[in-house]
C-alpha positions in Angstrom: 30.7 -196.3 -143.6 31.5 -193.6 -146.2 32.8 -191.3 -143.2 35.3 -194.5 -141.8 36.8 -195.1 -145.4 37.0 -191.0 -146.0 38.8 -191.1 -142.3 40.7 -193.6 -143.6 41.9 -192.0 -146.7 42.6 -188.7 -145.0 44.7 -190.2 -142.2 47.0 -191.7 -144.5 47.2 -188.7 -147.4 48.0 -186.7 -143.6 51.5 -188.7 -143.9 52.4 -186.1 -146.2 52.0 -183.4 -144.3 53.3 -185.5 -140.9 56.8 -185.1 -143.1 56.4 -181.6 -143.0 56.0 -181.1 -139.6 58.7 -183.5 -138.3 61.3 -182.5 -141.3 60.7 -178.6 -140.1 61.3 -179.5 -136.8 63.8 -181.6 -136.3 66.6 -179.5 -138.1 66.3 -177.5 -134.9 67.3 -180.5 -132.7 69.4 -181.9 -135.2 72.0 -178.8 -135.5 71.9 -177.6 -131.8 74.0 -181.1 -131.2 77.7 -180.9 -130.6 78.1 -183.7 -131.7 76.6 -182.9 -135.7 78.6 -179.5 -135.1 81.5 -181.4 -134.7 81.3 -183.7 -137.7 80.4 -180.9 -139.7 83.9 -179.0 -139.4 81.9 -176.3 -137.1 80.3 -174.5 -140.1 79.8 -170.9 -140.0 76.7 -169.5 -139.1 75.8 -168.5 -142.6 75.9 -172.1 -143.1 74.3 -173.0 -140.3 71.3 -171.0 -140.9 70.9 -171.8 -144.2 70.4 -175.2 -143.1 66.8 -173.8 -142.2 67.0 -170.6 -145.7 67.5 -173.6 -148.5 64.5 -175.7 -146.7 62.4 -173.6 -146.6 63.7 -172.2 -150.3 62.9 -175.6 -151.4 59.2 -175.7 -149.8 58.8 -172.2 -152.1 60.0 -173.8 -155.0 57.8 -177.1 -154.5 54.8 -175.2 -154.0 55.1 -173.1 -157.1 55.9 -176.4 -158.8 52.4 -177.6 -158.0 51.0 -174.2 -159.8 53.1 -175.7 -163.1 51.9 -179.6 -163.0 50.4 -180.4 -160.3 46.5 -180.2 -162.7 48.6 -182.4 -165.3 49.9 -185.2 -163.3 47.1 -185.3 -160.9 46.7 -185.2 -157.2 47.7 -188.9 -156.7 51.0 -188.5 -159.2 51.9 -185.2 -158.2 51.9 -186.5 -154.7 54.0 -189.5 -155.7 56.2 -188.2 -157.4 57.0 -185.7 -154.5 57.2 -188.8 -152.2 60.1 -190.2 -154.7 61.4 -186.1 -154.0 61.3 -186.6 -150.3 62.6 -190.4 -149.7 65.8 -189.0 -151.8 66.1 -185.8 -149.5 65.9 -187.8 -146.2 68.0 -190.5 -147.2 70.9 -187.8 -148.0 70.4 -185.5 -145.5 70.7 -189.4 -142.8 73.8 -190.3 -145.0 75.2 -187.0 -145.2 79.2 -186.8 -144.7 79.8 -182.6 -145.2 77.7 -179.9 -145.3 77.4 -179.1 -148.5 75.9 -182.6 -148.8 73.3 -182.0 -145.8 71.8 -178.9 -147.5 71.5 -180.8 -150.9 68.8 -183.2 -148.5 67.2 -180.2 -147.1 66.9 -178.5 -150.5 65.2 -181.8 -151.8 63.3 -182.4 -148.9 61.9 -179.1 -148.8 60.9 -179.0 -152.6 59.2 -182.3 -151.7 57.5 -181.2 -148.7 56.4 -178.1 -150.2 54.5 -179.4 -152.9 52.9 -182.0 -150.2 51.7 -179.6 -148.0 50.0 -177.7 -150.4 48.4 -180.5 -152.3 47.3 -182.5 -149.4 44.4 -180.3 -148.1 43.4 -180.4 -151.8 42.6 -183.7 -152.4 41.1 -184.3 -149.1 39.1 -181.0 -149.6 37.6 -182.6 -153.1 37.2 -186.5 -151.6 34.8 -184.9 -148.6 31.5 -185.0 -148.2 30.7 -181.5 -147.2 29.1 -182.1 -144.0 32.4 -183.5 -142.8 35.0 -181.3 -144.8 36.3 -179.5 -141.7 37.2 -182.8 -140.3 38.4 -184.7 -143.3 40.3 -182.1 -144.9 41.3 -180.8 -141.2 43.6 -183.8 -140.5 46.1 -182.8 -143.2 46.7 -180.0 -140.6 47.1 -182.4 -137.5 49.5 -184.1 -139.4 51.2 -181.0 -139.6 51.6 -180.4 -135.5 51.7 -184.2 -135.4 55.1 -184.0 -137.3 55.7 -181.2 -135.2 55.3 -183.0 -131.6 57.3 -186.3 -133.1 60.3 -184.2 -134.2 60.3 -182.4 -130.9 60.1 -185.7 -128.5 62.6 -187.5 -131.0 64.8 -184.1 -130.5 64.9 -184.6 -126.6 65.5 -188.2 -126.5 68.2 -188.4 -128.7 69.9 -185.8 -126.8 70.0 -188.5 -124.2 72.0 -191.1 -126.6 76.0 -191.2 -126.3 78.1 -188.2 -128.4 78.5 -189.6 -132.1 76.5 -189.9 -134.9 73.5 -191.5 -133.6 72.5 -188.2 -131.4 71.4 -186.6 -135.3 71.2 -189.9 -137.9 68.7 -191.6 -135.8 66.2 -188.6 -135.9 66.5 -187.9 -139.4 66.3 -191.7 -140.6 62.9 -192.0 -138.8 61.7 -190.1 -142.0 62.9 -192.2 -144.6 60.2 -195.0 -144.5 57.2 -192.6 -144.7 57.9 -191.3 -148.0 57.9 -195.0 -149.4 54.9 -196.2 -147.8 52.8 -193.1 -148.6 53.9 -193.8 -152.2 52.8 -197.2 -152.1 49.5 -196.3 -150.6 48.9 -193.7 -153.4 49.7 -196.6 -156.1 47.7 -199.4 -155.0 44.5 -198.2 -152.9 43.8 -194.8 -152.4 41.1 -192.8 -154.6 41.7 -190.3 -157.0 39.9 -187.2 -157.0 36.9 -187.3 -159.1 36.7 -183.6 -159.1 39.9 -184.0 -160.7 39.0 -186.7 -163.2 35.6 -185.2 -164.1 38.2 -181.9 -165.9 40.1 -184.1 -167.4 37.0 -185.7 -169.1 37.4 -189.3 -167.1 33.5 -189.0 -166.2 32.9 -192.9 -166.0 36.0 -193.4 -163.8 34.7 -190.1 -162.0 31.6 -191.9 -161.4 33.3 -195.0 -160.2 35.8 -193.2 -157.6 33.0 -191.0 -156.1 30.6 -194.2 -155.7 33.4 -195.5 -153.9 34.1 -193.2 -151.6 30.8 -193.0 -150.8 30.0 -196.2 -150.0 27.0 -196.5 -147.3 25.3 -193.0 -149.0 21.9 -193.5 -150.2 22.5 -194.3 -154.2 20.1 -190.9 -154.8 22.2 -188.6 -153.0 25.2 -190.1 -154.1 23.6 -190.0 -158.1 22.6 -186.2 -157.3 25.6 -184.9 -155.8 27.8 -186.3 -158.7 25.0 -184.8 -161.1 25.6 -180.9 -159.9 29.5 -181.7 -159.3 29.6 -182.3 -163.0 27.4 -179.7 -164.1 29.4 -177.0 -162.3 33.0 -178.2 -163.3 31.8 -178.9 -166.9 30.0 -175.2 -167.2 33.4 -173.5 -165.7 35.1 -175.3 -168.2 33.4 -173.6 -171.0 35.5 -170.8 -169.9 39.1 -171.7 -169.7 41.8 -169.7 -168.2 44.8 -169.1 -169.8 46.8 -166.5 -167.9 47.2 -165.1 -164.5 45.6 -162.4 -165.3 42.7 -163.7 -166.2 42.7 -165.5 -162.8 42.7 -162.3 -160.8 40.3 -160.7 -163.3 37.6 -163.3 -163.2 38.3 -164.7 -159.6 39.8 -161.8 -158.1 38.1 -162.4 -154.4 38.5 -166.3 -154.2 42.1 -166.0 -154.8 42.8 -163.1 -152.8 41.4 -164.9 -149.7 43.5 -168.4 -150.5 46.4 -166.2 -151.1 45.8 -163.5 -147.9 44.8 -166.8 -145.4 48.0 -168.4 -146.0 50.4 -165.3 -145.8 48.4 -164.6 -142.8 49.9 -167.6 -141.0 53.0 -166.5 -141.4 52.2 -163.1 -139.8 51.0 -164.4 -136.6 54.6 -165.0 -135.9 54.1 -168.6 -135.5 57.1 -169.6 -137.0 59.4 -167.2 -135.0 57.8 -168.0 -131.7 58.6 -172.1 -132.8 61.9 -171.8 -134.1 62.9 -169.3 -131.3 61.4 -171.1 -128.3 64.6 -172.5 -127.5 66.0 -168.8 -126.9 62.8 -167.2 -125.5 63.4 -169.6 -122.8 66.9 -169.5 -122.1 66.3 -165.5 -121.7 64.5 -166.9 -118.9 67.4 -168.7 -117.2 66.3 -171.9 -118.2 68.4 -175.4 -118.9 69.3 -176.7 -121.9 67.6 -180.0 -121.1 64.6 -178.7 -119.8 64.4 -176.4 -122.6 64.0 -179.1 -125.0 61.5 -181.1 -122.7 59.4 -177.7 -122.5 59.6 -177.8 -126.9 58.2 -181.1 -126.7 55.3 -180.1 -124.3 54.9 -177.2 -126.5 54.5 -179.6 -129.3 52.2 -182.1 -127.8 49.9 -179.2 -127.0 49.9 -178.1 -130.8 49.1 -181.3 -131.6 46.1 -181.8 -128.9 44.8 -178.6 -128.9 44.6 -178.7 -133.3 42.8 -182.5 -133.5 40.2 -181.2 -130.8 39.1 -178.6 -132.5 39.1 -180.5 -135.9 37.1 -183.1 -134.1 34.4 -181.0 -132.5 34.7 -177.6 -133.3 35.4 -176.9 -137.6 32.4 -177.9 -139.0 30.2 -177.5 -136.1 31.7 -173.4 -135.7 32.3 -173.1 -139.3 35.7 -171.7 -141.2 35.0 -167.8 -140.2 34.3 -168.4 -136.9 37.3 -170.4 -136.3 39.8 -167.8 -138.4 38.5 -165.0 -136.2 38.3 -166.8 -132.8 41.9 -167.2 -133.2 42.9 -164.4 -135.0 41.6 -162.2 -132.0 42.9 -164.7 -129.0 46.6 -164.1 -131.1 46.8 -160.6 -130.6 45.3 -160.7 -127.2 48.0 -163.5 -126.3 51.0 -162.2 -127.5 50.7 -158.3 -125.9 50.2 -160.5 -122.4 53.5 -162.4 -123.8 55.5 -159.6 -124.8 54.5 -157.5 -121.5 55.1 -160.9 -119.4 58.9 -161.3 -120.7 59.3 -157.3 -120.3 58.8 -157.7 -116.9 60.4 -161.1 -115.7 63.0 -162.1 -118.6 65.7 -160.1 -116.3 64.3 -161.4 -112.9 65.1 -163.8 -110.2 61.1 -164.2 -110.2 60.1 -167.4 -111.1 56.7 -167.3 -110.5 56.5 -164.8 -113.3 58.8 -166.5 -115.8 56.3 -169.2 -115.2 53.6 -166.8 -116.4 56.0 -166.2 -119.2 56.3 -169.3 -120.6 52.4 -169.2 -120.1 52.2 -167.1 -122.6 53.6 -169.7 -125.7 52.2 -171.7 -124.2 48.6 -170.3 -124.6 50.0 -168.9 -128.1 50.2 -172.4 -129.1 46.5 -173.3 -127.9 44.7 -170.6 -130.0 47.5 -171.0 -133.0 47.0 -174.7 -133.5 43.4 -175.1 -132.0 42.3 -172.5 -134.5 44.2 -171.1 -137.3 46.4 -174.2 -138.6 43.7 -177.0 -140.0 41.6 -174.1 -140.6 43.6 -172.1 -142.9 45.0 -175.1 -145.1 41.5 -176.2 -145.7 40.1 -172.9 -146.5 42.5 -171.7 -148.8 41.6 -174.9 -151.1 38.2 -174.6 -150.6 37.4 -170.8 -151.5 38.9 -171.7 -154.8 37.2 -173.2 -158.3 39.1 -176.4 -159.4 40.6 -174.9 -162.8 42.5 -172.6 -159.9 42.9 -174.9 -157.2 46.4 -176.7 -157.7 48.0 -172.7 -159.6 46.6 -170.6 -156.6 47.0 -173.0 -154.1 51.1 -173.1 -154.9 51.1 -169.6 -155.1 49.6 -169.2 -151.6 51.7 -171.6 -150.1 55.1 -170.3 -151.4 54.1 -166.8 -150.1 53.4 -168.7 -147.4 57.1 -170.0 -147.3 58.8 -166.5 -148.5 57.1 -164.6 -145.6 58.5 -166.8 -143.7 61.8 -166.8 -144.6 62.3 -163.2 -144.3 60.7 -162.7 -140.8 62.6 -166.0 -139.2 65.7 -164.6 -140.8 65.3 -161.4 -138.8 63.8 -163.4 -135.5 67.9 -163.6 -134.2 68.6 -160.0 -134.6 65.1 -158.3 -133.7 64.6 -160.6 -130.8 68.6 -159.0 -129.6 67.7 -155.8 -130.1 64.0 -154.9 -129.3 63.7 -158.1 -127.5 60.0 -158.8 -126.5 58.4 -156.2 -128.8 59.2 -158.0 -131.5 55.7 -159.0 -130.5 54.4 -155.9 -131.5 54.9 -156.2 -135.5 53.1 -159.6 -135.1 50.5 -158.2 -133.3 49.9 -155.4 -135.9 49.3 -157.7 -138.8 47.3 -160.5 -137.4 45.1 -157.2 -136.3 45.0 -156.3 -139.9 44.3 -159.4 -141.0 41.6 -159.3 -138.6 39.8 -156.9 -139.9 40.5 -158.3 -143.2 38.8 -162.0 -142.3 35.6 -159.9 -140.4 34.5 -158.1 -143.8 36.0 -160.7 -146.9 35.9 -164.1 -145.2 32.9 -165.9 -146.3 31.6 -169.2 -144.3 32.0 -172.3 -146.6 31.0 -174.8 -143.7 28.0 -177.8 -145.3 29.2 -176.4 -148.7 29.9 -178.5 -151.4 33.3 -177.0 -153.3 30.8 -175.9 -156.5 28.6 -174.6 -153.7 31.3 -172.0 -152.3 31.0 -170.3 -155.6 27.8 -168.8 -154.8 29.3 -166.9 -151.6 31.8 -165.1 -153.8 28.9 -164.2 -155.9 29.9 -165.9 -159.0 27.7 -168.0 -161.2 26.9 -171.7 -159.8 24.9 -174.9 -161.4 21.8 -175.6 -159.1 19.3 -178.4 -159.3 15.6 -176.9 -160.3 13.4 -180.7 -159.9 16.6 -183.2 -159.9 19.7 -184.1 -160.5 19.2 -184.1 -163.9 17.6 -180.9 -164.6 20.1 -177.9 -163.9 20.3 -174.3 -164.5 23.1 -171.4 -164.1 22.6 -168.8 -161.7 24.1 -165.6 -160.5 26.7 -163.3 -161.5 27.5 -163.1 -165.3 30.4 -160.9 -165.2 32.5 -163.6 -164.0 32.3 -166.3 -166.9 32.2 -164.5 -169.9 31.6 -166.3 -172.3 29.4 -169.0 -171.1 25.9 -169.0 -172.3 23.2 -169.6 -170.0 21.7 -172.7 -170.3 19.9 -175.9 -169.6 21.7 -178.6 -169.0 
């Protein structure tokens, strides 16, 4: 029962990051039609691309937001107010009459969408019962390469419908309901975090929501788990951070992980090989139709391969083994990619630009099937709650600014070193590899206060019950905290 209503609750907080992946997506659809070129006074290509730099600007900006307010309003008013953010953004960018006007909506929509992606894994992270975290907090990823595979399917049909208006309105309206609904969701029946409420001294009400969203636990497990959850938040609260530099002081590994996991995303080159598909395969003498219906199949397998392995494979494998499965398959992939276009890009051999487009294609697999739920969920989970919403922004918009500056250069480096663009991507998920093998601690059947004690820092354990407790472990980390009975 409690694993139905947690389902429940994630599938629906997973709209938030569903607006993500369609909103990223379908601006690549959306200005490769004529017919928006057209009504937009052919705009330069300065402004054409920064129809994608201010979007993802905006996701920066969001994030870092979160870092700000996001611990003062909450997870379930942070999240609506960013799904007031995002309605606004859609419903400009749909209504939009110039340019200037259309980046005002992605600006917005980005902020919004920013802040969303970055929070969601949060509060699904704290909700979970640990033995089903992976899973739970997992889906805020699928709805990420959901979004994805929606905006890319929308893309290709409407470049079906008759020149006008419709071709690019239609696919960007789609997104102005969500926003509304999620909001309305978040006011009337979904949970707060107790985690959440227990630091902000709501313990009764804490009590209440975690009962809730347990419902069906045995009431001793339920009274024990809340018992140590308490303990631990209350004990790190006796030392409160004030500064940044205490953060990386005091928690110096946990937020170097959160931070390194999400810039490592970036690095893979996921971003350039999605945004770029389009010209990767046209390099190939492919169609312009078909080109699209091969970025919707590219899509669909994101989305597959990434709710399989959320399903069966994050919490059975575990967090590490899942960051360096696909770490290693990534750089293993994308030499065979880069050697496969060297040799058939400029070829009348279409068996081997089949084995080309292989070579996304199994990018995609090990990308999404591995890295994307994986990392999201991880980077919230390494982390103490006093850091969760400031480190978690932080990592996300280095998230976002990597990724502006390496899908800025994907155009130019993909004209002149073609193919071994490959190469720099290859490089750093390799380092990153190495990184994940010696820092990356498993956090799989944890509980968040749990995770603590694989960093090494001090953590609240139960000695005969829930209700006798004692601190254990490093003292170096909380200073000032006394050790005691609680």
């Amino acid at each position: 029962m409690a694993l139905w209503y947690s389902l429940g609750i994630a599938f629906f907080a997973a709209i938030g990051t569903f607006l993500f992946g369609f909103d990223t997506g379908i601006a690549t659809t959306t200005i490769a039609h004529q017919s928006w070129i057209d009504y937009m006074d052919n705009p330069s290509k300065g402004l054409t691309g920064a129809v994608v730099a201010v979007y993802i600007a905006g996701e920066a900006v969001g994030a870092l937001t979160q870092t700000f307010i996001g611990d003062k309003l909450g997870r379930i008013r942070f999240m609506q107010f960013m799904c007031v953010v995002v309605t606004i953004g859609t419903v400009i960018q749909t209504a939009s009459v110039n340019i200037g006007m259309f980046l005002a909506g992605r600006v917005l929509a980005g902020f919004a969408v920013g802040g969303l992606v970055a929070t969601v894994p949060i509060y699904l992270s704290e909700i979970s019962d640990p033995r089903f975290r992976g899973l739970i907090g997992g889906i805020s990823g699928c709805g990420i390469s959901f979004g994805t595979m929606a905006s890319n399917w929308v893309g290709f049909a409407c470049g079906y419908a008759p020149y006008g208006p419709v071709q690019w309105r239609l696919p960007l309206g789609i997104q102005i309901p969500w926003g509304i609904v999620m909001f309305i969701g978040l006011a009337t029946f979904m949970p707060n975090s107790p985690r959440q409420l227990i630091r902000s001294g709501k313990v009764d009400m804490a009590r209440s929501e975690f009962s809730r969203i347990r419902r069906g636990s045995q009431v001793h497990e339920v009274e024990e788990e809340f018992a140590l959850m308490q303990a631990q938040i209350e004990y790190e609260m006796e030392r409160e951070i004030t500064s940044y530099k205490e953060i990386f002081k005091l928690f110096r590994s946990r937020v170097m992980v959160s931070i390194a996991v999400q810039t490592m995303t970036s690095l893979t080159g996921v971003n350039v090989i999605q945004y770029y598909q389009t010209i990767l395969y046209k390099s190939l003498g492919i169609g312009s139709h078909t080109i699209l219906a091969l970025a919707a199949v590219y899509g669909t397998i994101a989305f597959l391969s990434n709710a399989i392995t959320t399903k069966y494979m994050t919490d059975q494998w575990g967090r590490r083994k899942m960051l360096i499965t696909g770490l290693a398959g990534i750089i293993l992939i994308e030499i065979y990619a880069a050697v496969m276009q060297m040799k058939f890009q400029n070829t009348d051999n279409k068996i081997g630009k089949g084995f080309a487009i292989l070579g996304i294609y199994l990018f995609v697999v090990c990308y999404y099937g591995f890295l994307n739920s994986t990392t999201w969920l991880y980077g919230a989970e390494v982390l103490p709650i006093a850091l969760r919403s400031k480190v978690m922004g932080l990592a996300a918009a280095s998230h976002f600014i990597v990724n502006v500056a390496i899908t800025e250069a994907g155009p130019s480096a993909f004209a002149n070193i073609e193919q071994n663009y490959y190469y720099v991507f290859v490089a750093c998920t390799l380092f990153f590899l190495v990184i994940a093998y010696f820092y990356f601690p498993e956090t799989k059947q944890k509980t968040l206060e749990e995770v603590a004690a694989a960093f090494g820092d001090r953590v609240v354990i139960a000695d005969e019950g829930p209700k006798r407790t004692s601190v254990v472990g490093r003292a170096d980390h909380i200073e000032s905290a006394p050790e005691h009975q609680a």
